[in-house]
C-alpha positions in Angstrom: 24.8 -10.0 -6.3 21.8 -11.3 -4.1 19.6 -13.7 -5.6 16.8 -11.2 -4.3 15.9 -7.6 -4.8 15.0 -6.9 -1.9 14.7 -9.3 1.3 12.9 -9.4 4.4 13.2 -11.8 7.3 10.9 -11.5 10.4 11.0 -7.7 10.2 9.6 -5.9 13.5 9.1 -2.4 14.2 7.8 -1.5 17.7 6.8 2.1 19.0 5.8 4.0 22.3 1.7 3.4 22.2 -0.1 6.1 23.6 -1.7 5.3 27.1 -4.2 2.9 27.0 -3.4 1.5 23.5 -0.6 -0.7 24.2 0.1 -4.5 23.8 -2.5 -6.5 25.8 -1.0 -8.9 28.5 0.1 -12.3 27.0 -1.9 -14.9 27.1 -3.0 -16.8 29.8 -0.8 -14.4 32.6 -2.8 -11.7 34.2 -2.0 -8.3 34.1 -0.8 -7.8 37.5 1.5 -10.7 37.3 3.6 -8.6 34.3 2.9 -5.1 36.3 5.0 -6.8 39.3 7.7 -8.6 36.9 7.9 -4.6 35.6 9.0 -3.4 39.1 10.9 -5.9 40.5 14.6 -4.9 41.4 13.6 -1.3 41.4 13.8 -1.0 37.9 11.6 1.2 36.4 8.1 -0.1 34.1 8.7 0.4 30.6 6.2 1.8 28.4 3.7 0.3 26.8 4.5 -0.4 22.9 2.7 -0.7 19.7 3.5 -3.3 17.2 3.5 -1.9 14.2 5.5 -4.2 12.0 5.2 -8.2 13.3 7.2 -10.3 11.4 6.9 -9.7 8.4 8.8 -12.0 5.4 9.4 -10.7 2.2 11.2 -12.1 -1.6 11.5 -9.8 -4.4 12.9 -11.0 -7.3 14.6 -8.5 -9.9 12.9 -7.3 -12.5 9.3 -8.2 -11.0 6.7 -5.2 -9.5 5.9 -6.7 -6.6 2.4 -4.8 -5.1 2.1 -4.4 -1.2 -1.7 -3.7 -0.1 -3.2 -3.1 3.1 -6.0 -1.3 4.9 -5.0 1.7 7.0 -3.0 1.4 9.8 -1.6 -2.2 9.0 1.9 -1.6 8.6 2.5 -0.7 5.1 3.8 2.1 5.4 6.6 1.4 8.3 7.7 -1.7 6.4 8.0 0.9 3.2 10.1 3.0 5.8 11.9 0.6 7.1 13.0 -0.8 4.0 14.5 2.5 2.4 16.0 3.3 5.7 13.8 6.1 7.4 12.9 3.8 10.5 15.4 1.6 11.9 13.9 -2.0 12.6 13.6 -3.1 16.0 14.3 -7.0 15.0 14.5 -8.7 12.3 16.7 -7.9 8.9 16.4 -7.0 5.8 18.6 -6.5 2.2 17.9 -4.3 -1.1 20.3 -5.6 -3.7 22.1 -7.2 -0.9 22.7 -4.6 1.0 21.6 -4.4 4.9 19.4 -2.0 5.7 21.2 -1.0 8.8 24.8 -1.8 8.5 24.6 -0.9 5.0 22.6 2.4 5.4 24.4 4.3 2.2 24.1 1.7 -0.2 20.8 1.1 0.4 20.3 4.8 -0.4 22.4 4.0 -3.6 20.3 1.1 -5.0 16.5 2.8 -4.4 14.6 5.5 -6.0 12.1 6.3 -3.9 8.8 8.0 -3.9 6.7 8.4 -0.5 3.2 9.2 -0.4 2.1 12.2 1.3 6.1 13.9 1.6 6.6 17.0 -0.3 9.9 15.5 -1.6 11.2 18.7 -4.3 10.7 22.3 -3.4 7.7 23.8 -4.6 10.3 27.4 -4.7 12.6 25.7 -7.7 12.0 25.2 -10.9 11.5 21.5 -12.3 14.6 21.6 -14.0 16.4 23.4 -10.6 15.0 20.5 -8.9 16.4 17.7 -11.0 19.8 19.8 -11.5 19.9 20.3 -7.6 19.3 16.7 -6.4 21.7 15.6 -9.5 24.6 17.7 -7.8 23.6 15.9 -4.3 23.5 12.3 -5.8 27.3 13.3 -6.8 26.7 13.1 -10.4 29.4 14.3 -12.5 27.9 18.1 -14.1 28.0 16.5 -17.9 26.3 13.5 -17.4 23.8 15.2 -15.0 22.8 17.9 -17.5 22.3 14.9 -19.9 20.6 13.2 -17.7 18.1 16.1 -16.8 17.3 16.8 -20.4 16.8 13.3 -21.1 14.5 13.2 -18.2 12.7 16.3 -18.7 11.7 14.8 -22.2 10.4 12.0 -20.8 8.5 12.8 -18.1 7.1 15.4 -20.9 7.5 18.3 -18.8 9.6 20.6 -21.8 7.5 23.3 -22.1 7.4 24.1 -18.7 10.5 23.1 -17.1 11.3 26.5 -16.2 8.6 27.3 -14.0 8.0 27.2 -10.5 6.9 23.5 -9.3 4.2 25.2 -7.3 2.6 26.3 -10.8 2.8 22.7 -11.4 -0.5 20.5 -11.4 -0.3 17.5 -9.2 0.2 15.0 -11.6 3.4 16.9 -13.0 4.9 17.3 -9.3 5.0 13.4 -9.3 6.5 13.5 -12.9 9.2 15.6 -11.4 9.6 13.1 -8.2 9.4 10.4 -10.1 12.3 11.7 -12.4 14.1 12.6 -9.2 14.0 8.9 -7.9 15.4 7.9 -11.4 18.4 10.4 -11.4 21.2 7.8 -10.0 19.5 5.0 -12.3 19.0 2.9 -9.5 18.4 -0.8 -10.1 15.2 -0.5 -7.2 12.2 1.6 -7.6 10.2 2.4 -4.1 6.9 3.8 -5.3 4.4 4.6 -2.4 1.3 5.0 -3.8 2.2 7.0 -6.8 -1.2 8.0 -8.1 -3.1 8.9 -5.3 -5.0 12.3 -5.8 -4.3 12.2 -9.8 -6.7 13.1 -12.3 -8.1 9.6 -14.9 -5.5 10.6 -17.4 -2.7 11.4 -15.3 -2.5 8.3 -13.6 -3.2 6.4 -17.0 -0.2 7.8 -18.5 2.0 7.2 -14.9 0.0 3.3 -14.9 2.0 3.5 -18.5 5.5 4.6 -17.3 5.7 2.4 -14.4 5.0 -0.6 -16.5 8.2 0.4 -19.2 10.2 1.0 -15.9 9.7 -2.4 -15.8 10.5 -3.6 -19.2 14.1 -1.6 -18.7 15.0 -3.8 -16.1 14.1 -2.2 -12.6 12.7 -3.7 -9.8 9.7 -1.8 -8.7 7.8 -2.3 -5.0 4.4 -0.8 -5.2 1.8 0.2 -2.5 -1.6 1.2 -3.9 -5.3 2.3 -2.7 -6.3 1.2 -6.3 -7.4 -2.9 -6.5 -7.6 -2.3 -10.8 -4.0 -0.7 -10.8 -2.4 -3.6 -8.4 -4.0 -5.8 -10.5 -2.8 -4.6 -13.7 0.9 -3.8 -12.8 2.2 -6.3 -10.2 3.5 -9.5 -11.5 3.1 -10.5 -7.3 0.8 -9.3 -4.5 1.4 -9.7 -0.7 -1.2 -8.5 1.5 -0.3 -7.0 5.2 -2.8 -6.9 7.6 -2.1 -6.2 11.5 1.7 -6.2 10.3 1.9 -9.3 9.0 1.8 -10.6 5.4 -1.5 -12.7 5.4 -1.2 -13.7 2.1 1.3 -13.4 -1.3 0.9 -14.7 -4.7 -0.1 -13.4 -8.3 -3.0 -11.9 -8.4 -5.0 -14.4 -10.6 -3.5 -17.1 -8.1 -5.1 -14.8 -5.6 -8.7 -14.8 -7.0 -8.9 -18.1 -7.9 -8.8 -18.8 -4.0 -12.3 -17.5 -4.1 -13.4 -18.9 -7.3 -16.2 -20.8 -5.7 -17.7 -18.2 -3.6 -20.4 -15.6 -5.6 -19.9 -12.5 -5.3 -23.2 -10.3 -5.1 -22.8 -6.6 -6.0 -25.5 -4.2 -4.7 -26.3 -0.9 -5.0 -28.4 0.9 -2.1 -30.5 3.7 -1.6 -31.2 4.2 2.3 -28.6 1.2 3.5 -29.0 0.9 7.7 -26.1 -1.0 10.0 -28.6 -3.8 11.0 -29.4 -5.2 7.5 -25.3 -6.1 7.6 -25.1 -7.2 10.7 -28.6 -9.3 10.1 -27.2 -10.6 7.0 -23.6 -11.5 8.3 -25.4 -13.9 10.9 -26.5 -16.0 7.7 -24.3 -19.1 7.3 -24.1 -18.8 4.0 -22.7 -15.0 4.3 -19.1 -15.2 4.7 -18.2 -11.8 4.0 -20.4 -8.2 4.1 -18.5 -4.4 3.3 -20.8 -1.6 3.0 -19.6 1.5 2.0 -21.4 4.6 0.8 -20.6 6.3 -2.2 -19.3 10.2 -2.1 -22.2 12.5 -0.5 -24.7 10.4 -2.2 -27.6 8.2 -0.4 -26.1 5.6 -2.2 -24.4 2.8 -0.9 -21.9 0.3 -2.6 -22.6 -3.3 -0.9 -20.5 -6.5 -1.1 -21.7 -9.7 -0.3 -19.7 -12.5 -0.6 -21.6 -15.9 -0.1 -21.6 -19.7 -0.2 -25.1 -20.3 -2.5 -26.9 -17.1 -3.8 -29.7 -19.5 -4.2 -30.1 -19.1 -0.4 -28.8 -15.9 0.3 -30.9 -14.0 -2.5 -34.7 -13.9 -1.2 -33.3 -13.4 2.6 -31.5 -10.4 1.1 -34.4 -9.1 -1.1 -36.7 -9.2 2.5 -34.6 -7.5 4.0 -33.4 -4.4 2.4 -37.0 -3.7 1.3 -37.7 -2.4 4.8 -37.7 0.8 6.7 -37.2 2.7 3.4 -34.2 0.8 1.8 -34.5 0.6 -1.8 -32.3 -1.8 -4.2 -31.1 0.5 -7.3 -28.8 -2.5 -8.8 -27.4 -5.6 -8.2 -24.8 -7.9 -9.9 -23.4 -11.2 -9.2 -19.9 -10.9 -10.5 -16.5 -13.0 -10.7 -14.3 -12.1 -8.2 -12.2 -9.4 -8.3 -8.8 -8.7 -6.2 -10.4 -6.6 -4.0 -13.2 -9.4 -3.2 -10.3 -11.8 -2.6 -8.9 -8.8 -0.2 -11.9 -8.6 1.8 -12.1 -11.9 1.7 -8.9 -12.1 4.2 -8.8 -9.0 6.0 -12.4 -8.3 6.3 -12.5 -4.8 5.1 -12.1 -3.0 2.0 -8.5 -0.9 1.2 -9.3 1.8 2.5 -11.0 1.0 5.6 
């Protein structure tokens, strides 16, 4: 067995960029200089690509949940493809329970239980039970230990009373139930779990919050992606953060706040916020970090400041968001919290 879980080293995944959007020139060689290189010999230019993935090292251990957070479009999701075998890698390797993604395609497959965001992964035209019982009978497990298996499932997932109607009757929460109980079929030793509470309800992702955490305790390796800082927090024994396709930082998240222990973090809330107060506030020395963002269809805005001396920053703030109409409802200075620390290095919030 692999000391690791799972295992990445200098993982890269390129694709076709649509025109105008590809990789600059490197550095220091102008652009015509590479166009000629392109052509010489007749051959034809190659298209422009997009690096989506750019190096990227990874070390699960077994056992741990390890949390992977990024803002949109930094290469979360590919490396999540790439590692369960949807997208091929264009360098670099990578092993889940010691198996290579690419030469090892199948057992891969056998070690994960995967849930993908945004992928309608049972059929909405099958009952939950039908679904369990059909993916069961594609996972090749033997009929008496899968009908065992489904009941036992069924139970816990606590979806007994309805089992036996249509998944599109289901509510959201219980069509995750159902894919989560799907991933967990085969008992695999790896859990892939791509942002499994978006769009749930308080409660359900409470109770889901609850089940991934005794997944845990039973022995499986979980990798987690999230849009929620307070559920990364709370499950992940370690965080790595991806930005622009590399991993920018990884540690536990107290070890990751207390790298921003000594800055203050000043929490606003806003009633009429304009652009220019940021951008006249982020010229301030002492302002090392500004996210604004406004809150639902509300004329409120959420503001995060995160500065060097409050002392300073405070009556420079207070003159200027008392102009043109802006109006300070509330403000907090606060410790900082996993998504300060994640501004902090990327610049922008999660979901940004």
């Amino acid at each position: 067995m692999s000391q690791f879980a799972v295992e990445a080293c200098q993982l890269v995944k390129k694709f076709p960029a649509r025109p105008g959007t590809g990789d600059k020139p490197l550095e220091g060689e102008p652009a015509s200089s590479q166009k000629k290189k392109r052509w010489l010999f007749g051959k034809k230019e190659p298209k422009a690509m997009f690096t989506a993935v750019n190096g990227v090292d990874l070390q699960i251990q077994y056992g741990e949940i390890f949390g992977l957070l990024g803002p949109n479009g930094a290469g979360k999701s590919t490396t999540i493809r790439m590692l369960c075998t949807l997208l091929e890698p264009t360098s670099g390797t990578a092993h889940i329970n010691g198996y290579d993604i690419v030469k090892q395609a199948n057992d891969v497959r056998r070690s994960l239980g995967t849930v993908l965001a945004g992928e309608r992964s049972i059929y909405w035209k099958l009952t939950g039970r039908e679904n369990l019982e059909y993916f069961a009978a594609l996972y090749h497990i033997p009929p008496a230990i899968a009908k065992k298996r489904v009941d036992e499932l069924i139970e816990r997932m606590e979806l007994k009373d309805r089992a036996n109607e249509l998944v599109e009757k289901y509510s959201t929460g219980m069509r995750q139930r159902v894919a989560i109980a799907k991933a967990l079929l085969a008992r695999p030793p790896i859990l892939l779990l791509d942002e499994p509470t978006l769009g749930l309800d308080p409660q359900a992702a409470r109770n889901l919050r609850e089940l991934i955490a005794q997944l845990k305790q039973e022995g499986h390796t979980i990798l987690l992606t999230t849009h929620y800082m307070e559920e990364a927090d709370q499950l992940s024994d370690r965080i790595g953060i991806i930005d622009a396709g590399k991993i920018i930082a990884l540690d536990t998240p107290e070890a990751l706040k207390r790298r921003i222990d000594r800055k203050e973090i000043i929490r606003l809330e806003v009633s009429g916020w304009q652009d220019y107060i940021g951008e006249k506030l982020r010229a301030m020395r002492e302002v090392e970090s500004l996210v604004a963002r406004r809150q639902g269809e509300t004329d409120l805005w959420e503001v995060n400041l995160q500065a060097t001396d409050s002392r300073v920053v405070l009556p420079k703030l207070m003159e200027s968001i008392s102009q043109n109409g802006t109006q300070l409802v509330n403000m907090n200075i606060v410790k900082p919290s996993l998504e300060d620390v994640f501004i902090h290095l990327t610049g922008k919030a999660l979901r940004d």
